[in-house]
C-alpha positions as CSV (number, residue, x, y, z in Angstrom):
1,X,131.3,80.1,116.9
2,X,134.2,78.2,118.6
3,X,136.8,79.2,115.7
4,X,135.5,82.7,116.1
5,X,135.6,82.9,119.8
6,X,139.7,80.8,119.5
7,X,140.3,83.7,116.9
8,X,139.6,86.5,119.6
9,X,141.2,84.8,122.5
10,X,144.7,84.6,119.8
11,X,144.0,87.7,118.9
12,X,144.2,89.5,122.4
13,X,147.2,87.2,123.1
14,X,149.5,88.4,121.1
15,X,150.1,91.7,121.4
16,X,151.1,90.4,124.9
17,X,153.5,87.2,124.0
18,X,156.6,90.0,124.2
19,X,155.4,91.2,127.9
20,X,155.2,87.5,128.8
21,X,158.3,86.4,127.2
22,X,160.1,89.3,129.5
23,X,158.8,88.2,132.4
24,X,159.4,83.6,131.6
25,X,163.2,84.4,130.4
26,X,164.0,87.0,133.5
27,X,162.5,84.5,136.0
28,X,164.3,81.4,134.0
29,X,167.6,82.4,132.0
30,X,166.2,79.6,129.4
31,X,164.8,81.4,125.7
32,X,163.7,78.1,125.4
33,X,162.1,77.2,128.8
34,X,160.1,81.3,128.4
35,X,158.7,79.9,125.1
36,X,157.5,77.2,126.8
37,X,156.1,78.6,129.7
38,X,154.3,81.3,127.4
39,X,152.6,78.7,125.1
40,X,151.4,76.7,128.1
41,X,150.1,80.3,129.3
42,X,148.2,80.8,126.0
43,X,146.6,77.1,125.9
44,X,145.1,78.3,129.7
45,X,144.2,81.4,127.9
46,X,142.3,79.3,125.2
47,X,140.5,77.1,127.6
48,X,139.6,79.9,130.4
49,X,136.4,81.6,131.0
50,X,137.6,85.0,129.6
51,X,134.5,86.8,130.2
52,X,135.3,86.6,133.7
53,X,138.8,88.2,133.2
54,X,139.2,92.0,133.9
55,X,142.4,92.7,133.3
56,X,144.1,89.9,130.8
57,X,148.0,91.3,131.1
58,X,147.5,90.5,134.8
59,X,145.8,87.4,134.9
60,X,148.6,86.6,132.3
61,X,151.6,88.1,134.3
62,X,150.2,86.0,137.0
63,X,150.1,82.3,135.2
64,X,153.2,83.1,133.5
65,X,155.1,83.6,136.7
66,X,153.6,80.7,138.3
67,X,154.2,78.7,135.8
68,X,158.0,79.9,135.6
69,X,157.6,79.3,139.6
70,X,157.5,75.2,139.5
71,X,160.0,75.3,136.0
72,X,162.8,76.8,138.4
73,X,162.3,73.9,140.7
74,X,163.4,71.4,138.2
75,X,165.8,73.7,136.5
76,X,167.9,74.0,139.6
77,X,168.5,70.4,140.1
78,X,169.5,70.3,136.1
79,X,172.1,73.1,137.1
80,X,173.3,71.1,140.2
81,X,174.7,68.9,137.5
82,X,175.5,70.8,134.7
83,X,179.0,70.6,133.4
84,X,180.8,73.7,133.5
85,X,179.5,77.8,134.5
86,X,176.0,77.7,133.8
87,X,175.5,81.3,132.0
88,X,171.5,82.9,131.3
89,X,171.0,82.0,126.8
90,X,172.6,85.0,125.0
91,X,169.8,87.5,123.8
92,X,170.4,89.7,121.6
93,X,169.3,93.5,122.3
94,X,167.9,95.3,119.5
95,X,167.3,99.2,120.8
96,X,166.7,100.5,124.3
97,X,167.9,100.3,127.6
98,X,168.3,96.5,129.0
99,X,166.8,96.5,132.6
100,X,168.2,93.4,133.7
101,X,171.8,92.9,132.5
102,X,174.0,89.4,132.5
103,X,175.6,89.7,135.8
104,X,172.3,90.8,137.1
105,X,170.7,87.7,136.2
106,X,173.7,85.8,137.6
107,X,173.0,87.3,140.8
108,X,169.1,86.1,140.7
109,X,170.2,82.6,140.2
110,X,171.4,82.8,144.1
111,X,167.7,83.5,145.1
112,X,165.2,81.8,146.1
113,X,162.6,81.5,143.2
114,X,159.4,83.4,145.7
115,X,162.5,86.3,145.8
116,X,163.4,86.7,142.8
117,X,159.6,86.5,141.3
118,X,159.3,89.3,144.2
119,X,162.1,91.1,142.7
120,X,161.2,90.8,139.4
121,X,158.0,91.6,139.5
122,X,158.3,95.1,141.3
123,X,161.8,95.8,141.3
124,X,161.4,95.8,137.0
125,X,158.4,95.3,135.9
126,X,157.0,97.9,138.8
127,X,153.7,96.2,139.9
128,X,152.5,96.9,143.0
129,X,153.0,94.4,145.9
130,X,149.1,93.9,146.1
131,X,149.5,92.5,142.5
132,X,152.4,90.7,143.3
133,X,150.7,89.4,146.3
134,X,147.9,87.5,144.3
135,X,150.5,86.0,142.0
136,X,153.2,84.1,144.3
137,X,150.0,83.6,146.7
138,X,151.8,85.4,149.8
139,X,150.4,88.5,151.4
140,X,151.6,92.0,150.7
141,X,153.7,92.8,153.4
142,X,155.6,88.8,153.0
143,X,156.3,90.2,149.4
144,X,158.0,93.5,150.7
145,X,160.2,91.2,152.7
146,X,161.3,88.7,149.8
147,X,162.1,91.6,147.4
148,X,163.6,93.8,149.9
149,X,166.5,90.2,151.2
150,X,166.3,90.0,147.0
151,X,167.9,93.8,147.1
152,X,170.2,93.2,149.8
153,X,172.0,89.9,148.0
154,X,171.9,91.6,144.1
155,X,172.7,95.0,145.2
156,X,176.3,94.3,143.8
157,X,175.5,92.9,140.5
158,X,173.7,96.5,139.7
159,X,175.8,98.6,137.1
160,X,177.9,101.5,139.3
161,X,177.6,103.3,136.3
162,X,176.6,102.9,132.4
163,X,179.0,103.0,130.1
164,X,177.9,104.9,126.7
165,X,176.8,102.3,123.8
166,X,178.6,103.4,121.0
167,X,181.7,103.3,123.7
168,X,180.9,100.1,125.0
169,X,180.7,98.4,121.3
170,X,183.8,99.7,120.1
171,X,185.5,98.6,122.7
172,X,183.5,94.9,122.1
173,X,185.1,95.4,118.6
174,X,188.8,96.5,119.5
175,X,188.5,93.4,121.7
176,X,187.6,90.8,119.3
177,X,190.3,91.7,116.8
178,X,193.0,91.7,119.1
179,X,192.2,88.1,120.9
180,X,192.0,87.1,117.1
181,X,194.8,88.3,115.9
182,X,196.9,88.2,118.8
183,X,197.4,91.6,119.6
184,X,198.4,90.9,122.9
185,X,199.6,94.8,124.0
186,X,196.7,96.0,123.0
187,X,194.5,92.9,125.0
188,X,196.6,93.6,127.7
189,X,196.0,97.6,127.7
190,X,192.0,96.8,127.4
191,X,191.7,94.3,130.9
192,X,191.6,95.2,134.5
193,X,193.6,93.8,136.9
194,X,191.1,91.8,138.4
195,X,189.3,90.9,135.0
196,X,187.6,87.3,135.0
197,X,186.7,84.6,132.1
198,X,183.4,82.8,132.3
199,X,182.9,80.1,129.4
200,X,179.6,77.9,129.5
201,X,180.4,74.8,127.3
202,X,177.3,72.9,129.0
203,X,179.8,69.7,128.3
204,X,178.7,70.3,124.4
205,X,181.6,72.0,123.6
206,X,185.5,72.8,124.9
207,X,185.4,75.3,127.6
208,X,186.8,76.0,130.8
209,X,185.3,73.9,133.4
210,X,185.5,76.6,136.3
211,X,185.6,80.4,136.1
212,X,189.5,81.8,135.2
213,X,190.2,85.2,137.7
214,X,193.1,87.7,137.7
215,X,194.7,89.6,134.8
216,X,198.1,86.8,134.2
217,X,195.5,83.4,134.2
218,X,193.2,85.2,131.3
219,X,196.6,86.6,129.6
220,X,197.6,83.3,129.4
221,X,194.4,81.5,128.5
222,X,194.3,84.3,125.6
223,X,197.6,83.4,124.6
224,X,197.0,79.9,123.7
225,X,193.4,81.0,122.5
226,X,195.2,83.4,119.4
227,X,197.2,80.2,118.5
228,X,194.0,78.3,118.2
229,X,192.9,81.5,116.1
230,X,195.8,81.7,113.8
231,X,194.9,77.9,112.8
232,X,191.1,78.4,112.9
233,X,189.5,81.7,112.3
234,X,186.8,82.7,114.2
235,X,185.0,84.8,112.1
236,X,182.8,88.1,113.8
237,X,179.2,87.6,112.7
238,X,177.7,91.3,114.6
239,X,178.1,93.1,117.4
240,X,176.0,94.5,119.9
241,X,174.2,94.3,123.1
242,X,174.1,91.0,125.0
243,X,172.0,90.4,128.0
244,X,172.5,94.8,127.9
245,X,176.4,94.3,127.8
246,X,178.8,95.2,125.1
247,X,179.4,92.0,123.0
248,X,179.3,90.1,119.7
249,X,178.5,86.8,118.0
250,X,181.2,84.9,116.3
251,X,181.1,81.9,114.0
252,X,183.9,79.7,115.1
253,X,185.7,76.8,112.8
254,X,183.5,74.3,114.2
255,X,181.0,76.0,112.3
256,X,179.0,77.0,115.5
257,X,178.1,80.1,116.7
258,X,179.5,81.9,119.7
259,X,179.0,85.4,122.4
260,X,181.2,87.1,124.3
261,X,180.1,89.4,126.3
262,X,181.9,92.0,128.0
263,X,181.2,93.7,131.2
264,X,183.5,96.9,131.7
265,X,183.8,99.0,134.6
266,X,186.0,102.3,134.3
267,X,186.7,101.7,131.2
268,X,188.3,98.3,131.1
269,X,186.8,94.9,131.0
270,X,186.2,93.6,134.3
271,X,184.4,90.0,133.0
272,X,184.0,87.6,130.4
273,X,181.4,85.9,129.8
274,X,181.4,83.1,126.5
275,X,178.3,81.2,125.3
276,X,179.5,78.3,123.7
277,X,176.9,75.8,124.6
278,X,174.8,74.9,121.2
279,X,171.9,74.7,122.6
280,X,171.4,77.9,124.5
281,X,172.4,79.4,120.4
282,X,169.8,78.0,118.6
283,X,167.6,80.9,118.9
284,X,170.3,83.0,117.3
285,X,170.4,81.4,113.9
C-alpha cells in the first residue's frame, strides 16, 4: 500500500518538476542549486499528508520558493567571495520566448531575496499577490510593495526591444568566426561603442577578473584573444539562445566547454557575457 501510495505522490510530481525547476533556477541563477531545491521539495511531497492538499502546483510553488528563500542566504555570502563576475549557469533555450533574459537575472541579484520572490512570482509567473502572500509569509499589500521597489531597480535590465531570432543568431554566428579568425574589421563593424565583456572564470579557469567597458579595451582584449585562437582553436559546438540571448557553446583547447552570449541593442552588441567556469557547464555535456 505504501509503494502504491509513493507511486501516486511521483507520479503527480512530475509533470510539475519543469514548473518548479522555473521557478528554483529564476530565484537562484544555480541549475545545480534548482535541482536541489526541487528534490528536497519532492521528498516534502513524499512525506506530506497529500489528502489535505487542494491545489498541489501551489503548495509546491510555495515550498519551492521558500526553500530557494534560505538557499539565497548562503549563496550571497559564497558570491561575496567568488573570484571574478559571477554570471546566472548558461541554459540553453530550446523554443519559445525566454521571459527572464541574462541581464535580467543580473539585475535580480541586486534585490533583496523577499523582492525578487515578489517579482518573480507575479511579475512572471503571474500569481496573484494573495498567492504570493501565503508563500513569502507577508500580507498582500507588503508584497505589492516589494515587487513594485523590485520594478523600479530592474526596469533597465528589461529588453527596449526584441531583436528577431534568426537575426540575433546569425549575428551570434558572424561573431564567433570573426573573434576566431581574427577578422578584426568585421568585429569592429559588429560592436557598439559602449559594448562591454563579462567573463566568469569562478577562479577555475583564466578570465578577466573585473568587467572590460568601451569599444578600444574589448578591441584590444579580442586582439590578443585571436592570437590565442590561431594557436588553439576553439571549436563552435551550436548556437542558440542563452539565458533568451543570441549565443553559442564552444569547445575550447582545454577541452572544456564555453558560452558567449550576446546581448545586442540596435543592431550591434552592446555586452558580453562568457561562461567559462566548469562547474556552472556541467549540465551542458
Amino acid at each position: 500500500m505504501a509503494e502504491t501510495t509513493h507511486e501516486d505522490a511521483a507520479g503527480s510530481f512530475a509533470p510539475l518538476r519543469p514548473k518548479l525547476m522555473r521557478v528554483a533556477y529564476r530565484m537562484l541563477g544555480s541549475v545545480a542549486d534548482a535541482e536541489d531545491m526541487v528534490q528536497e521539495a519532492f521528498v516534502r511531497w513524499m512525506g506530506a499528508d497529500r489528502s489535505e492538499v487542494r491545489e498541489p502546483a501551489a503548495f509546491l510553488r510555495r515550498t519551492v520558493t521558500r526553500l530557494c528563500l534560505d538557499q539565497l542566504k548562503s549563496a550571497r555570502r559564497q558570491r561575496e567571495t567568488y573570484v571574478g563576475p559571477w554570471l546566472p549557469d548558461p541554459v540553453l533555450e530550446e523554443g519559445g520566448e525566454e521571459d527572464v533574459t541574462l541581464p535580467l537575472m543580473l539585475a535580480l541579484e541586486r534585490l533583496s531575496p523577499l523582492e525578487r520572490a515578489a517579482f518573480l512570482l507575479h511579475d512572471v509567473f503571474g500569481l496573484e499577490f494573495e498567492e504570493i502572500a501565503t508563500t513569502i509569509r507577508r500580507d498582500p499589500a507588503a508584497c505589492r510593495q516589494l515587487a513594485a521597489r523590485a520594478r523600479t531597480h530592474v526596469r533597465e535590465a528589461r529588453p527596449r526591444f526584441q531583436i528577431d531570432k534568426e537575426r540575433g543568431l546569425e549575428l551570434a554566428k558572424a561573431f564567433f568566426t570573426a573573434s576566431r579568425s581574427g577578422d578584426m574589421t568585421a568585429l569592429a563593424a559588429m560592436l557598439a561603442a559602449d559594448v562591454s565583456v563579462h567573463a566568469d572564470g569562478g577562479g577555475k579557469r583564466p578570465a578577466a577578473t573585473q568587467p572590460i567597458f568601451g569599444f578600444d579595451a574589448v578591441m584590444k582584449v579580442h586582439e590578443y584573444l585571436a592570437d590565442r585562437f590561431r594557436k588553439n582553436s576553439s571549436k563552435l559546438v551550436r548556437a542558440g539562445l542563452i539565458n533568451g540571448l543570441p549565443g553559442f557553446i564552444t569547445l575550447e583547447a582545454d577541452g572544456e566547454l564555453q558560452t558567449t552570449a550576446l546581448e545586442i541593442e540596435d543592431g550591434k552588441i552592446a555586452a558580453i557575457y562568457v561562461v567559462r567556469n566548469p562547474d556552472k557547464l556541467k549540465h551542458l555535456h
